[in-house]
N, C-alpha and C positions, 0 to 999 in steps of 0.2 A: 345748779346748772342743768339737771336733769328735768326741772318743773318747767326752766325756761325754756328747753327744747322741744319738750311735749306740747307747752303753751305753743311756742311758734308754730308746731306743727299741726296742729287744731286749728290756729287760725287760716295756715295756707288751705287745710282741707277744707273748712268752712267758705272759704274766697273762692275754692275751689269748684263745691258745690252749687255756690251761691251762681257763679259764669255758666256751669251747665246748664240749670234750671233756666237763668236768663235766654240762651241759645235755643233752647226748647221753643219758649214763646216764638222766639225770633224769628226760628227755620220756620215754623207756623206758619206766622206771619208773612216771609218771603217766598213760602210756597206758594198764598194767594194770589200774593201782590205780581209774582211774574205771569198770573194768566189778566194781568189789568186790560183791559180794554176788549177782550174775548169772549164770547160767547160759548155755550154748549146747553145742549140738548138731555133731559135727562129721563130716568126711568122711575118709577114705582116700585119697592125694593118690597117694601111693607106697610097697608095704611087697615087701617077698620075695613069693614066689606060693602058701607054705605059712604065710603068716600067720595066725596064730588072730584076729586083731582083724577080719579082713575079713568083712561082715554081721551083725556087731554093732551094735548103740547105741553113740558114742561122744559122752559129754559130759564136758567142763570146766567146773567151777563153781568161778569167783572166788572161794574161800569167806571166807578171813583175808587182812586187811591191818594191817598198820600202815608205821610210817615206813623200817622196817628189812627188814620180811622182806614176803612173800606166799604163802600156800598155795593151790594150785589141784587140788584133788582130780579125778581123771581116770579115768572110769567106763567100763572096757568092757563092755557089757551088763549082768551083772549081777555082775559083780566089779566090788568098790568098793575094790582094795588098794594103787591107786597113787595118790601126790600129790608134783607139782612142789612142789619149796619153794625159794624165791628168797629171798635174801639179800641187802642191800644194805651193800657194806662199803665208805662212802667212794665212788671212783669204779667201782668193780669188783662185778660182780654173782656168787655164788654160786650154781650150778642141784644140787638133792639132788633123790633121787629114795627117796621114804620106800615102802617095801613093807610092809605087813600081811597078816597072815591074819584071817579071817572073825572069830575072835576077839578080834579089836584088838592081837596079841601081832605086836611085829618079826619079818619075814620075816629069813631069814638071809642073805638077799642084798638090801641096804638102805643107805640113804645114800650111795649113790655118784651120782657128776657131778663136778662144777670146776665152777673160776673164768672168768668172761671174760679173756683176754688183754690188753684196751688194753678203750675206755673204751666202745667199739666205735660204732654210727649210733643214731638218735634210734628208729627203726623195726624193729632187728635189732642183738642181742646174740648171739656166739659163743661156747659154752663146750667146753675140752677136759679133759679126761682127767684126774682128779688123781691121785697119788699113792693114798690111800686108793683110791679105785675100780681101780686098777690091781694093787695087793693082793690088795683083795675078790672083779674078775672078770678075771684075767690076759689073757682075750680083749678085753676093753674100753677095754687101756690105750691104743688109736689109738683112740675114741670122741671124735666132733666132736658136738655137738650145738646147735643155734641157731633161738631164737625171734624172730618178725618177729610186726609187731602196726601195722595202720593204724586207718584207720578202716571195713573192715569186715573184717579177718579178722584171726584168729592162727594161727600155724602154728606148729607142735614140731616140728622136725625133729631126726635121726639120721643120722649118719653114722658106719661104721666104717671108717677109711682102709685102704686094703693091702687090700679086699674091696669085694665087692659091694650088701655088705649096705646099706641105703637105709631110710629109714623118715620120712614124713610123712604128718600130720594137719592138714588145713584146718579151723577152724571159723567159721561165721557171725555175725561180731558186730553184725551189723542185727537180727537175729532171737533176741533172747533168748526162751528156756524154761521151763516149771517147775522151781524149785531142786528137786533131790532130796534123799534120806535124806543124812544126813553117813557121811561115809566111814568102813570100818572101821577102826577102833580111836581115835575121835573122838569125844568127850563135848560135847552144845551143853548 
């Protein structure tokens, strides 16, 4: 009787863990998704000191959501060629990084990111390196990258491990903006 109870109670803990962990991804996820169709403005937290983003416009506009994925087109000045694209598989989140040129035609170096690791905090999701991007940019395949998101900022963060390289962007989610143009190679 005593094996069965501890069994039982392993399992509930287990079920138990297991709804947290899910919830993590989730609140994540639903923290984005409520700024969907919003705009914001952001800052340069930490980049190299020959950064081209540095004194540029930098905005993130919430553009696509649904239950699975989220696109976040990310405007430096007047390049519209990049967009986060988040994927939700189960408990694990997908980060791609879609590149276009001016003509809406795939950049040749596109679709790379990874998957989260583990299920990661409700606040901050960690993605490394995948296969495919490790292919595509053989200097990227130690690429850490991880977004935090409260109630008033998001950050995109970069990391290349084995280097110095460092890369964040703070943005202001008190103070939404005027939506912009949609991004190259995007049809509303």
């Amino acid at each position: 009787m005593i094996k069965q109870v501890i069994l039982f109670a392993t399992v509930l803990f287990s079920i138990s863990l297991s709804a947290q962990k899910e919830k993590a991804t989730d609140v994540f996820w639903n923290s984005i998704n409520k700024h969907c169709g919003k705009s914001y403005e952001g800052v340069i937290v930490e980049a190299p000191a020959n950064d081209d983003f540095r004194g540029k416009k930098l905005v993130m506009h919430v553009r696509a959501c649904d239950s699975n994925k989220i696109r976040i087109p990310f405007f430096v000045g007047e390049d519209k060629s990049r967009t986060w694209v988040l994927t939700k598989n189960t408990d694990r989140i997908l980060l791609k990084h879609d590149h276009r040129h001016s003509d809406g035609k795939s950049d040749s170096i596109t679709m790379y990111g990874g998957y989260t690791n583990s299920t990661g905090l409700p606040g901050l999701q960690v993605f490394t390196a995948d296969q495919e991007t490790a292919n595509l940019i053989p200097a990227a395949s130690s690429n850490v990258w991880w977004i935090t998101i409260d109630d008033t900022s998001f950050t995109y963060n970069l990391r290349r491990i084995g280097t110095a390289r460092v890369f964040t962007v703070k943005f202001d989610l008190t103070k939404p903006i005027d939506t912009p143009d949609a991004p190259w190679g995007w049809k509303d």
